[in-house]
Residue frames relative to the residue before (quaternion, step in Angstrom):
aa qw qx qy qz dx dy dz
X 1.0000 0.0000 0.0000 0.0000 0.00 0.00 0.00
X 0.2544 -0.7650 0.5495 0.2195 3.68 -0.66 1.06
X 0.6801 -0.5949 0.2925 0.3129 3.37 -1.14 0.38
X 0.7198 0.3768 -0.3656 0.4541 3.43 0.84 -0.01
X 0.6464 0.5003 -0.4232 0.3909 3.34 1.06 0.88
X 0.1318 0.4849 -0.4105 0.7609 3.11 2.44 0.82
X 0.9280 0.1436 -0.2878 0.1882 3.27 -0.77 -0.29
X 0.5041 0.5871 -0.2949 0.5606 3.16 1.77 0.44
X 0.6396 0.3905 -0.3040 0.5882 3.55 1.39 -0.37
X 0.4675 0.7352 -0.3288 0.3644 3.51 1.28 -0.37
X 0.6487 0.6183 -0.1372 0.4219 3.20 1.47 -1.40
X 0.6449 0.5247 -0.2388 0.5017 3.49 1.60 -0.71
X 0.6396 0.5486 -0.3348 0.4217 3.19 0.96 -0.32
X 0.3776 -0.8056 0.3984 0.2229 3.36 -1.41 0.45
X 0.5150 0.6624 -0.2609 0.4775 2.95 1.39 -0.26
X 0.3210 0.7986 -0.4229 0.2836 4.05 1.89 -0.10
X 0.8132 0.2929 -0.1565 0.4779 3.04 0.56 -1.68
X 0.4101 0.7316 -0.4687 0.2773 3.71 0.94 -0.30
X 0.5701 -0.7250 0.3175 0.2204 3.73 -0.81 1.28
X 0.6081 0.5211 -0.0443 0.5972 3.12 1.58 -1.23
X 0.2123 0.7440 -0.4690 0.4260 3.84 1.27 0.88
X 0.0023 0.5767 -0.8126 -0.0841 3.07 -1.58 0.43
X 0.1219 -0.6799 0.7208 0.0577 3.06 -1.54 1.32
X 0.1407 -0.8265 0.5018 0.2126 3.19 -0.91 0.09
X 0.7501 -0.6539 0.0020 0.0986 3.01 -1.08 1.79
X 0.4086 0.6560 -0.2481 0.5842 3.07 2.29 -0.86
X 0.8861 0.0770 0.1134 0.4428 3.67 -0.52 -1.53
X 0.4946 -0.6093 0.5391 0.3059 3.52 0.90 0.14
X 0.4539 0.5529 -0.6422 0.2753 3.91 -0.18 0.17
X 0.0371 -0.7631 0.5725 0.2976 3.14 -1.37 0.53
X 0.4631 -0.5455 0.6542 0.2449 3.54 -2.00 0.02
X 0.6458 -0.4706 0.5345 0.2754 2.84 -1.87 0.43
X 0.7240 -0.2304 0.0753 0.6458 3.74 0.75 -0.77
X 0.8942 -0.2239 0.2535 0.2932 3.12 -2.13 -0.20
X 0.7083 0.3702 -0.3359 0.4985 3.69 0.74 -0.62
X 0.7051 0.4880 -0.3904 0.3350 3.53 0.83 -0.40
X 0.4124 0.6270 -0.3870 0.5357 3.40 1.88 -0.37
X 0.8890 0.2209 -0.2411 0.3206 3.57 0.14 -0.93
X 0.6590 0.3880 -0.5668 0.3064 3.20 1.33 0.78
X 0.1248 0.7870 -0.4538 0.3989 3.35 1.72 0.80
X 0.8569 0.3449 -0.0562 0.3790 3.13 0.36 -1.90
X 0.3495 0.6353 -0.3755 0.5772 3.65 1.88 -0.09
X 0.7518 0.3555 -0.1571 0.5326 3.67 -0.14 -1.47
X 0.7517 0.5558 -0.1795 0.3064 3.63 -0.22 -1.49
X 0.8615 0.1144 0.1839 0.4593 3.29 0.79 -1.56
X 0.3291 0.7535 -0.5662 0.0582 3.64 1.10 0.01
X 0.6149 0.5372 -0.4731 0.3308 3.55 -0.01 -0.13
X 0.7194 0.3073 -0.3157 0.5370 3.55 0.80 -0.47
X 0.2530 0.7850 -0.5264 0.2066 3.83 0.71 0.04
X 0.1659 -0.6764 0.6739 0.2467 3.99 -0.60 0.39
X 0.6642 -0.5099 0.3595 0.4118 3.84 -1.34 0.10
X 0.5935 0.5344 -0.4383 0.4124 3.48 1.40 -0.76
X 0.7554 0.4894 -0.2742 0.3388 3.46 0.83 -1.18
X 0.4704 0.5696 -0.4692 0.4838 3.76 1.68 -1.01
X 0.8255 0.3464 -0.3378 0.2905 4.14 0.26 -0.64
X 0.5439 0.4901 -0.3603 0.5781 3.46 1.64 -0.04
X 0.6500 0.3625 -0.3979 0.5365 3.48 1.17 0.92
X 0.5242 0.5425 -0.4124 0.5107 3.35 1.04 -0.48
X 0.5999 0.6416 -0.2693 0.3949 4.08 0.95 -1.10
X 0.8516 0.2739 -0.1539 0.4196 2.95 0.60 -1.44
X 0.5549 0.4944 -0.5014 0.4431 3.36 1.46 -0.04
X 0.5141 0.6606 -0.4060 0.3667 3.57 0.80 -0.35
X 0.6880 0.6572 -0.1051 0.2892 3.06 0.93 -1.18
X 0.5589 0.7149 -0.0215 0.4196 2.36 1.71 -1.84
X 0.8254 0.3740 -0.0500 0.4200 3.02 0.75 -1.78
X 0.4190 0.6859 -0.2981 0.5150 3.55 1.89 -0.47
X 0.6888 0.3481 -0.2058 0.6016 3.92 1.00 -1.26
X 0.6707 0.4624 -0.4186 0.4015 3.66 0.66 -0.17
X 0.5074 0.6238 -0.3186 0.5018 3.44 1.32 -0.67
X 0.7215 0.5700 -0.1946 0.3416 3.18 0.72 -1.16
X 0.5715 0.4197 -0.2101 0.6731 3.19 0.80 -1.60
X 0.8166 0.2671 -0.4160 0.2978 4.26 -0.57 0.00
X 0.4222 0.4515 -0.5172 0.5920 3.59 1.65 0.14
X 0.4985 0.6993 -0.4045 0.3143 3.93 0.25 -0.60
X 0.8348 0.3503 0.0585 0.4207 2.75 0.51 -1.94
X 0.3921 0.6159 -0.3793 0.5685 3.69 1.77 -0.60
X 0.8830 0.3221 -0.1634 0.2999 3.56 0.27 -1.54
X 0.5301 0.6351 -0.2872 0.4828 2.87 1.75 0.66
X 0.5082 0.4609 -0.1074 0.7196 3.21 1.15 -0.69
X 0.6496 0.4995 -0.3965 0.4138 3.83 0.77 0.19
X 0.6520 0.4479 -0.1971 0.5792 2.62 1.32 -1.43
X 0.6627 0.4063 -0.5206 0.3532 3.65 0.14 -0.57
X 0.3785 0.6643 -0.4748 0.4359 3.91 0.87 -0.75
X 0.8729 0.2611 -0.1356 0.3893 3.52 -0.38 -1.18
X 0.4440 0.5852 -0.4180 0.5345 3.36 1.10 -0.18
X 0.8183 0.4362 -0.2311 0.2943 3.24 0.26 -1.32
X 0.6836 0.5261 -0.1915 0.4683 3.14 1.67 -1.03
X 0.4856 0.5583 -0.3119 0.5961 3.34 2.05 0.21
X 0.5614 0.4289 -0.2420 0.6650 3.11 0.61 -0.38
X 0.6503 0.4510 -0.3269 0.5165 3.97 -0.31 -0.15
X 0.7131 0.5703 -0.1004 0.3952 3.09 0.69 -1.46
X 0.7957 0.3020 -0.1643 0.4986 3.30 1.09 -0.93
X 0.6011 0.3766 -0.3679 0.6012 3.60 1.53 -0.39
């Protein structure tokens, strides 16, 4: 994707003109905040990364992947419980 088609979807958003943007310096896209900039700039841009920023990407992918973990043990133990519910419920009718 070339930057000015980041910066042409950019325009649809509402959050563009918002003060409290991150844009990010290459292609101009903005983010809601800092961690989404740097996992922008992780994916998007590793060659130009500085060391501060390669580890405020290395963080937030970490992060990232910590809530994704989460949200599929979540969702496992959901889908557990419904299972047995259901097979209770089977069971008794």
């Amino acid at each position: 994707m070339t930057a000015d088609g980041v910066a042409e979807r950019a325009e649809d958003l509402d959050y563009v003109d918002a003060p409290d943007a991150a844009v990010c310096e290459h292609c101009g896209a903005p983010f809601a905040d800092e961690e989404l900039l740097a996992l922008h700039l992780g994916h998007e841009h590793p060659d130009a990364l500085t060391d501060d920023q390669r580890e405020a990407f290395e963080d937030a992918y970490a992060n990232e992947q910590a809530e994704i973990r989460r949200f599929r043990l979540k969702a496992l133990g959901v889908l557990v419980l419904l299972y047995f519910l259901f097979l209770m419920v089977y069971a008794v009718v």
